[in-house]
GUMIGU-889314 format. One record per residue (C-alpha): residue in one letter; x, y, z. Coordinates in steps of 0.25 Angstrom, whole numbers, plus 5000, padded with zeros to 4 digits. Layout:
N
REC type east north   up
REC    A    X     Y    Z
...
% end
This chain:
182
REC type east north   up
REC    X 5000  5000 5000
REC    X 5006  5014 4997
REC    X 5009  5022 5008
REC    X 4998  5035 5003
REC    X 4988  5022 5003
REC    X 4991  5020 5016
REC    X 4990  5032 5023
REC    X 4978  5034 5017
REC    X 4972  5021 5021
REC    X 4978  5025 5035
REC    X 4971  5038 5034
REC    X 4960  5032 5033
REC    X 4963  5022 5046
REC    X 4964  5008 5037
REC    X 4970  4999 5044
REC    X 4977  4991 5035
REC    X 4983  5004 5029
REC    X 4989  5008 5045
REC    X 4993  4993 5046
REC    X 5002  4994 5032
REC    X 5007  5008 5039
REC    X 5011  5002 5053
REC    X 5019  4989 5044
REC    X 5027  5001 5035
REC    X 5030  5010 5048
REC    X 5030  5004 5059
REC    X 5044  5000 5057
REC    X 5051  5013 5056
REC    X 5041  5020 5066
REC    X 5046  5011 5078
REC    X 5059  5013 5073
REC    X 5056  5027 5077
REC    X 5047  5024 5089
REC    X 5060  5015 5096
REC    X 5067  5028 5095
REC    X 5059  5036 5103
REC    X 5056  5024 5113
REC    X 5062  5019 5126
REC    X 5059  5002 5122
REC    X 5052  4995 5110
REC    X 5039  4996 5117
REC    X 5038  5009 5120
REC    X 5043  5011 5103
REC    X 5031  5000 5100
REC    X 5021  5011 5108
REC    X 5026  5021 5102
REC    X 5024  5015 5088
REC    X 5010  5011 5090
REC    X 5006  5024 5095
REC    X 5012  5031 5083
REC    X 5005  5023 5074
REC    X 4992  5025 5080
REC    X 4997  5043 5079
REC    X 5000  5039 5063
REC    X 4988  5033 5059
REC    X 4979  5044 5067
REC    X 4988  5055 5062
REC    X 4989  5050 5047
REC    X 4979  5060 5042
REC    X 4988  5070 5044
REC    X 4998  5065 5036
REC    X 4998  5072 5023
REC    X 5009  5066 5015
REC    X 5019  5076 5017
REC    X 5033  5069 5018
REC    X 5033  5053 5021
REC    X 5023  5045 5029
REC    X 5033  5038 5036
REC    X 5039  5053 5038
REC    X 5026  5056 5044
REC    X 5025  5043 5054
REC    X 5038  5047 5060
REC    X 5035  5058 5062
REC    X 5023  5053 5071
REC    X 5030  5043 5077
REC    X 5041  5054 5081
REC    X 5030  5062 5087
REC    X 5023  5051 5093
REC    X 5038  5047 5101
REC    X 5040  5061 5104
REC    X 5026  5064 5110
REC    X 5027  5050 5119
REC    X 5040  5058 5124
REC    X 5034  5071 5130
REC    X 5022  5061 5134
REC    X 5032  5052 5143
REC    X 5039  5066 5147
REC    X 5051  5056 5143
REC    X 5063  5066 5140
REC    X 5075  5072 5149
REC    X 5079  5086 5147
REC    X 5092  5091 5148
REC    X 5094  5106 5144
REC    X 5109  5105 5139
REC    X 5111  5110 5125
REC    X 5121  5103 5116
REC    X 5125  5106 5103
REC    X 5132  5101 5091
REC    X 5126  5085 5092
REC    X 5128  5077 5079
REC    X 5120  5065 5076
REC    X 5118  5050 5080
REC    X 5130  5046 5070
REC    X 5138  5050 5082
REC    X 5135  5042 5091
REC    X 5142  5031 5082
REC    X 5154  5039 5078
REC    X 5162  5038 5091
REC    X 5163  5022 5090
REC    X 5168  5023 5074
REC    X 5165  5009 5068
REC    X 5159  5003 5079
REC    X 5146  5008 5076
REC    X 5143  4999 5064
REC    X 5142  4989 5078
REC    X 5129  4996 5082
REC    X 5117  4992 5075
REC    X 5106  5003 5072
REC    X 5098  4993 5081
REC    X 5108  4996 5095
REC    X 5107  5010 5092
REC    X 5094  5012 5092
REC    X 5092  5003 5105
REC    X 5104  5014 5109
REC    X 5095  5026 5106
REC    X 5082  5019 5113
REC    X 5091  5018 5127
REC    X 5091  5032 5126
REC    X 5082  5040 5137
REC    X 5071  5045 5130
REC    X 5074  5061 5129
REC    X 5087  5058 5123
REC    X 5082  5047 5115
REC    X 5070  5055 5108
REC    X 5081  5067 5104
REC    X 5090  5059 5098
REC    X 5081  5052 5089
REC    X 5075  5065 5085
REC    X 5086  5072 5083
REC    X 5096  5060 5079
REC    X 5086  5053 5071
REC    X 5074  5059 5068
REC    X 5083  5073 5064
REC    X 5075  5082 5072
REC    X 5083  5095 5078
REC    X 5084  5098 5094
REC    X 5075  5110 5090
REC    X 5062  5100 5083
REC    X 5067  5090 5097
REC    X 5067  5100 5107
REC    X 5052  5104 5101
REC    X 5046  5090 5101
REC    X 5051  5085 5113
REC    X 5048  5097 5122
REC    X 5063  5101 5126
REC    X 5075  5111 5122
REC    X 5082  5111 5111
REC    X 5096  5108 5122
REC    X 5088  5096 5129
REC    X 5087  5088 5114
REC    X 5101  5092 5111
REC    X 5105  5086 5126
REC    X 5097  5075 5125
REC    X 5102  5071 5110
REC    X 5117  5073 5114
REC    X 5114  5065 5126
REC    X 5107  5054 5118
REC    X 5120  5055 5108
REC    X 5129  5052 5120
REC    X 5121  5040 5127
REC    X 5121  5034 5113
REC    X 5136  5036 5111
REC    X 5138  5029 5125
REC    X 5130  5020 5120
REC    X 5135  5016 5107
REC    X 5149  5016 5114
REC    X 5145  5006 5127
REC    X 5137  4997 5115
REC    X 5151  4996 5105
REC    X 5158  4993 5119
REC    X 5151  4981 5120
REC    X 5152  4976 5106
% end
């Protein structure tokens, strides 16, 4: 069924059509639900829920840019909102300037890296606690700037700085003690 069919069918609240939707996305959107989570259930909530904002939201999506664009999107929104609702996030109010990007966190062990699989590092990034976990995927992964994270999460511009450095430096420690033990 071609992806126009099925939103309209989803539009129109056909089951079969949300069935085919869940089977294509569901995939990639707990990839993106394990990121903002503390454990696999929590992800396996948060994917559920997100599902059920999709398909009573659908109307609203006019076909600007891709669907799955869209559904991320949702699903972002849907993990950031469960945040402020579980008041789960530490402030820090240190500013911190000139970070660089997740590539980093692999360029102190040189080779060794190719040892960890995407698979260890993401387990890595979910041991996180939550504040620092949701601004570095934000701004690590999902490319968004401390000023659009700072704004969605409720907090300053220097607490997402601190918070990602801080993620940057638990993740270095951790990628360090995990080639240790290789």
């Amino acid at each position: 069924m071609e992806e126009l069919q099925l939103i309209e069918g989803c539009k129109k609240h056909d089951r079969r059509s949300q069935q085919i939707v869940y089977q294509r996305y569901a995939r990639v959107m707990y990839g993106i639900c394990l990121r903002y989570s503390s454990d696999a259930d929590s992800a396996q909530d948060l994917l559920h829920d997100g599902f059920i904002k999709v398909f009573a939201h659908i109307p609203s999506y006019e076909g600007k840019g891709s669907f799955e664009g869209w559904m991320k999107r949702v699903f972002i929104n849907l993990a950031l909102e469960t945040i402020r609702k579980d008041k789960i996030k530490k402030q820090y109010s240190e500013d911190i300037e000139n970070l660089s990007d997740i590539d980093e966190i692999r360029d102190d062990s040189e080779d060794d890296t190719a040892k960890i699989s995407e698979t260890e590092l993401m387990k890595m990034i979910q041991e996180l606690p939550q504040g620092y976990r949701s601004v570095f995927n934000l701004y690590a992964i999902e490319e968004y700037s401390h000023k659009e994270i700072s704004e969605a999460l409720g907090i300053a511009e220097g607490t997402s700085r601190s918070q990602y450095i801080r993620a940057r430096l638990l993740l270095q420690e951790k990628v360090k003690a995990y080639l240790k033990r290789q």
